[in-house]
C-alpha positions in Angstrom: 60.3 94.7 122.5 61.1 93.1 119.3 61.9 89.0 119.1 65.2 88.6 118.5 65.9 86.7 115.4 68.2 83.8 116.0 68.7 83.0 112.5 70.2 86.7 111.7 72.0 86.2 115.1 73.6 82.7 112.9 73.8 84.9 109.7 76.2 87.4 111.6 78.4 84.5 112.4 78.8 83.3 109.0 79.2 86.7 107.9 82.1 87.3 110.4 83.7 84.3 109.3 83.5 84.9 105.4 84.3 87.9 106.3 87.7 87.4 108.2 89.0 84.2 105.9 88.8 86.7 102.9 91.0 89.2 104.1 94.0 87.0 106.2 94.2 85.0 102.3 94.2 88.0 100.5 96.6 89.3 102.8 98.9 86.3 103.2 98.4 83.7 100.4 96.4 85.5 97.7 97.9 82.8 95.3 95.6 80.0 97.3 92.4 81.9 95.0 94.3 81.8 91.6 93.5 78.8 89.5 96.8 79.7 87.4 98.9 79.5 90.1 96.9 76.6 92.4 94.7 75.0 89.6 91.7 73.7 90.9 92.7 73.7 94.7 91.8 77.4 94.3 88.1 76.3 93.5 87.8 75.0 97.1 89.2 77.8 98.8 87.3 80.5 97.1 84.0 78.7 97.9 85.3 77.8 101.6 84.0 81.0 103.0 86.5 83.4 100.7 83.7 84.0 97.7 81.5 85.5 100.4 84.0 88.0 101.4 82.9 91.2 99.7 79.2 90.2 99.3 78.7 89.8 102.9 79.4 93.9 103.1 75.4 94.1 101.7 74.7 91.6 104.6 75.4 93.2 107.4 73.7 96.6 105.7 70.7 94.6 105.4 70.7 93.3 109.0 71.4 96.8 110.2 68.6 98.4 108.0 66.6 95.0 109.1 66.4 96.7 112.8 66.3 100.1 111.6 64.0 100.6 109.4 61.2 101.2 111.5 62.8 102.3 114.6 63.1 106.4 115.0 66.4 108.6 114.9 69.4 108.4 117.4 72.4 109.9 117.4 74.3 107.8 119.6 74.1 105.0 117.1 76.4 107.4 114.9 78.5 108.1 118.2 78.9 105.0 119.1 80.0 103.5 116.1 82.4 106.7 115.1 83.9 105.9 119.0 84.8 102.7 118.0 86.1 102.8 114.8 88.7 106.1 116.4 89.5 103.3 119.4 91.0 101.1 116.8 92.4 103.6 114.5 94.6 105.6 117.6 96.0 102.6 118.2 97.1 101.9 114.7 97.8 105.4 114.5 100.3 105.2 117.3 101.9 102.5 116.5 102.6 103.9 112.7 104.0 107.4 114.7 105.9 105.0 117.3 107.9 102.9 114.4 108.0 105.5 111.4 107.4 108.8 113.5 105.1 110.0 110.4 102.8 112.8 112.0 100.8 112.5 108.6 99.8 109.3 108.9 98.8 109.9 112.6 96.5 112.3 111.5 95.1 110.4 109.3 94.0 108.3 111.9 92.8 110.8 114.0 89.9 111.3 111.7 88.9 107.5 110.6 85.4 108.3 109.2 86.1 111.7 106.9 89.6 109.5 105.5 87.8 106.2 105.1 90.6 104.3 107.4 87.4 101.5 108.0 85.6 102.2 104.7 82.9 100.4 105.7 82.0 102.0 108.9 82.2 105.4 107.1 79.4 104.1 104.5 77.4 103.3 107.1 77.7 106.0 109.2 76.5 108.2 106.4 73.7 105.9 106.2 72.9 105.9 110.0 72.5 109.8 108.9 70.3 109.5 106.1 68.3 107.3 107.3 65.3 109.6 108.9 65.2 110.7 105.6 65.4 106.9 104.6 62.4 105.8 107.1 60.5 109.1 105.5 60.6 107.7 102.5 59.4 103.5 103.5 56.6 105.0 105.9 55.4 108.2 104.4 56.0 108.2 100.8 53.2 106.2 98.2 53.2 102.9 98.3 53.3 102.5 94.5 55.5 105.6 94.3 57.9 104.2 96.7 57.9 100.8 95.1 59.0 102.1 91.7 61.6 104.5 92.6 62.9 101.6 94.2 62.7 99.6 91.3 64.2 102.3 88.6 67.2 102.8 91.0 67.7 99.2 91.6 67.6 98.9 87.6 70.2 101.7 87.2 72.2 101.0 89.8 72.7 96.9 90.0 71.3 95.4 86.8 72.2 97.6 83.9 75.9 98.1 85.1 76.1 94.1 85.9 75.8 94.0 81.7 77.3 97.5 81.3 80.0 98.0 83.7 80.5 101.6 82.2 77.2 102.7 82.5 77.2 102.5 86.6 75.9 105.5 87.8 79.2 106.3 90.5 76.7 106.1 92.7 79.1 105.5 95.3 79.2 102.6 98.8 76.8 104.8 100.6 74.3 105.6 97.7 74.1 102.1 97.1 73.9 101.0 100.7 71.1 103.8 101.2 69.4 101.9 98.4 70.1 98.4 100.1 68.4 100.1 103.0 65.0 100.6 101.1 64.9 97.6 99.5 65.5 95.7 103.3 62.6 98.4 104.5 60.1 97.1 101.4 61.1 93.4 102.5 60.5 93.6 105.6 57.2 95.3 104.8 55.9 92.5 103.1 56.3 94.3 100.0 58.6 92.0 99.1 58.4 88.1 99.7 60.0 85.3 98.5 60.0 81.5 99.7 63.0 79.6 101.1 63.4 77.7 98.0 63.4 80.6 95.6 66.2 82.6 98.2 68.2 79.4 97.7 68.1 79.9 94.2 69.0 83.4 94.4 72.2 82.6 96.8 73.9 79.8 95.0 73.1 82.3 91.2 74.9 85.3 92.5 78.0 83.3 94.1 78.1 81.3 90.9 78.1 83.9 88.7 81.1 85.8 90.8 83.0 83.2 91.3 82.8 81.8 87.9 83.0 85.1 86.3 86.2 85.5 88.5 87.9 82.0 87.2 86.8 82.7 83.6 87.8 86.3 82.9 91.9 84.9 83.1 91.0 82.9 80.2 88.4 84.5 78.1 90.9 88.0 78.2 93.3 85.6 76.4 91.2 85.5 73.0 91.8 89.1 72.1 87.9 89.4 70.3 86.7 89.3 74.0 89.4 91.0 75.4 88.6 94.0 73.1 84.6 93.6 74.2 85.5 93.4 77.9 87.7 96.7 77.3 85.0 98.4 75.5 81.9 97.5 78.2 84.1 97.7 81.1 84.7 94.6 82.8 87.5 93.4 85.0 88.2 90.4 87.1 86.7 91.5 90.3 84.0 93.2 89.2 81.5 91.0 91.0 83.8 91.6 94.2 84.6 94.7 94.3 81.3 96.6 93.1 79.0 95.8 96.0 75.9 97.0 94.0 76.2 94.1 91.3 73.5 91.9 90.2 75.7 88.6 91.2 76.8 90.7 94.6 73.1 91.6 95.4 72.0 88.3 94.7 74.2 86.3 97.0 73.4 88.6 99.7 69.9 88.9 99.2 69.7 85.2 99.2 71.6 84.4 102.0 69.7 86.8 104.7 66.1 85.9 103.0 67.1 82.0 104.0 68.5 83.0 107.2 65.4 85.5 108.1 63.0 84.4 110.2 64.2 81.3 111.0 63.4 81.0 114.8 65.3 78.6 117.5 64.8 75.9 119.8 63.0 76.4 122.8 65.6 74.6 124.5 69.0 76.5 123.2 67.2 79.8 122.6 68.7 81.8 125.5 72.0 80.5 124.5 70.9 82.0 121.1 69.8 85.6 122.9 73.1 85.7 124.7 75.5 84.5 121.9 73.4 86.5 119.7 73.5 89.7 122.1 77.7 89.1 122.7 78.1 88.7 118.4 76.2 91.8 117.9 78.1 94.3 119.8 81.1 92.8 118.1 80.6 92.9 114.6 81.7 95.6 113.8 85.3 95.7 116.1 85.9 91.9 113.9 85.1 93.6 110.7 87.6 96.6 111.6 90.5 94.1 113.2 89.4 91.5 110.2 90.2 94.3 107.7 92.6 97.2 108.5 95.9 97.4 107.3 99.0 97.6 109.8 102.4 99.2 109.9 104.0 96.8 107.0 100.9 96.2 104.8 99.7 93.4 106.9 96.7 92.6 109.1 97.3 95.5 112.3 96.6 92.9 114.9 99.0 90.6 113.5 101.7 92.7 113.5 100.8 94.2 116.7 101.3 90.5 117.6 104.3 90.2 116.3 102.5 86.4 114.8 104.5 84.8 112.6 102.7 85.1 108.8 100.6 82.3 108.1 102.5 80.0 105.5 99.5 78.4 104.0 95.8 78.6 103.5 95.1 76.1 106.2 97.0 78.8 108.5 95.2 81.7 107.0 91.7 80.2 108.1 93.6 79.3 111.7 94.4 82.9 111.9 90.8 84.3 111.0 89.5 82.4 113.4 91.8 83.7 115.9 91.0 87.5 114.5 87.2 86.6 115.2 87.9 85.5 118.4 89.9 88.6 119.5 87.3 90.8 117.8 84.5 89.4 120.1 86.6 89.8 122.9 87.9 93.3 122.2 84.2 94.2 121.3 82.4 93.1 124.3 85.0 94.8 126.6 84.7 98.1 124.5 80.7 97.8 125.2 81.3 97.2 129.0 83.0 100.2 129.2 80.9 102.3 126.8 77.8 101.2 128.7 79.5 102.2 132.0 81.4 105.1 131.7 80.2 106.9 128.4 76.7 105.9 127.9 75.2 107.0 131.0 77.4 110.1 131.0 74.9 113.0 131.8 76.9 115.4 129.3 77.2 112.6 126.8 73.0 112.0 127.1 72.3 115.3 127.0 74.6 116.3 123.6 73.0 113.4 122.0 69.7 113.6 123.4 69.4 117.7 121.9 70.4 116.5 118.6 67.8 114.0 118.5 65.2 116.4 119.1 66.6 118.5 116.9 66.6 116.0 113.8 62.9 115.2 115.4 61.5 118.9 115.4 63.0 119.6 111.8 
């Protein structure tokens, strides 16, 4: 059995957390990240945890393709993950039906994945299906081959449209994340390799380049020269936000799980690391859904489901992601009780995913 990594089991943490404090402010207090509106008390807040809110999307891809890269097929992975994203959307669903009896907006919810209600979870699903074809590629394709594919794609992909914004190839969250997947399956490979130092470097230049890109593009659209050049190549404010697959996006993420890779733990705490490890993985994904989808009003679902009172201030929006981390490790870990118990070890269950597997195997 593989070691478990304690420093990715430390990188998921962070993750969850820049994860959560980006969406309750952009949510509740959006104004807190606006230098117009809060001068330079919106420097903090965007680099307490808020800048890392997008980026840390290509994190968790990279952890996922970490551990599945050389690991063979399995349909319940898909399952799994498809149950638990349609857990959270019924309820959502229901509670939409129950206050605005909307039948269209409950069947939206019925089918999560195809209608993107978790977008995330539907990019990686499609990725969790590709990947065979993915782990075809890393093991049995050329070395060199594989290596500059990787390489031309990457170029395309993340550095010419980080200059070029209208050149990007639409190559869509899944394209890209497929291509986050190879590039994970060459590094841990060995193709790959950088030192602590240099994965530093790499870190602090892609979240200095989005977040200063972000504070600068309010003033630099006022001079109407580079307002005309940023119309022409295609830039906006959240570029280095919103598209996953740019160079300062990459970057950041790349850095972050290259310094958190490998780094080992304490004899002495490392079965608390297992076991706090083991209880944060089979969360992550229930904090990323309750951290991210939308309720009734507009606002965070479990907040409203709540009925919390809206956090006033930014000091009360990171309050409140911590409390959506804490319910999303809760909710998690109960969900995996009960899907180890009941639907796991369900003959019918085994069996349906267990033919598929051979099938994918044998073709």
């Amino acid at each position: 059995m593989e070691q478990r990594d304690h420093g990715l089991d430390e990188l998921r943490l962070l993750c969850m957390v820049m994860l959560a404090v980006y969406h309750v402010i952009n949510y509740y207090h959006g104004q807190s990240v606006n230098m117009q509106i809060s001068g330079y008390r919106a420097l903090v807040i965007q680099n307490l945890f808020w800048g890392g809110g997008r980026m840390i999307c290509n994190v968790f891809l990279m952890i996922s393709a970490w551990f599945l890269c050389d690991k063979p097929f399995r349909f319940e992975r898909i399952a799994r993950t498809w149950l638990t994203v349609l857990l959270y959307s019924l309820a959502c669903g229901a509670v939409h039906y129950v206050e605005k009896r909307d039948a269209a907006v409950l069947v939206k919810y019925l089918f999560p994945v195809s209608n993107a209600v978790v977008w995330y979870a539907s990019a990686y699903i499609a990725v969790l299906m590709l990947s065979p074809f993915l782990n075809l590629i890393l093991h049995k394709a050329g070395m060199r081959g594989r290596a500059v594919t990787v390489c031309i794609l990457f170029a395309a992909v993340s550095v010419l449209p980080s200059f070029y914004p209208k050149s990007y190839l639409q190559f869509t969250n899944t394209g890209w994340f497929a291509l986050l997947y190879l590039v994970t399956g060459l590094i841990k490979q060995g193709r790959l390799t950088l030192k602590r130092s240099h994965a530093c470097f790499l870190f602090f230049a892609g979240w200095i380049m989005a977040i200063g890109f972000y504070n600068w593009y309010d003033y630099a659209v006022l001079h109407h020269a580079l307002a005309w050049i940023f119309e022409q190549l295609g830039f906006y404010k959240n570029m280095y936000f919103a598209m996953l697959s740019s160079l300062p996006c990459f970057l950041s993420a790349a850095g972050l799980f290259l310094l958190f890779l490998n780094r080992g733990g304490k004899t002495g705490i490392s079965r608390f690391h297992a076991w706090g490890g083991k209880k944060l993985a089979c969360a992550s994904l229930d904090v990323y859904i309750l951290s991210s989808i939308a309720g009734i009003n507009g606002k965070l679902f479990w907040i409203e489901l709540l009925r919390l009172k809206e956090p006033q201030s930014a000091a009360a929006c990171y309050l409140y992601a911590l409390l959506g981390i804490g319910a999303g490790v809760l909710c998690g870990n109960v969900r995996e009780f009960f899907y180890r118990k009941y639907v796991r070890n369900n003959h019918h269950y085994k069996n349906f995913c267990q033919k598929i597997d051979l099938y994918i195997m044998q073709g």
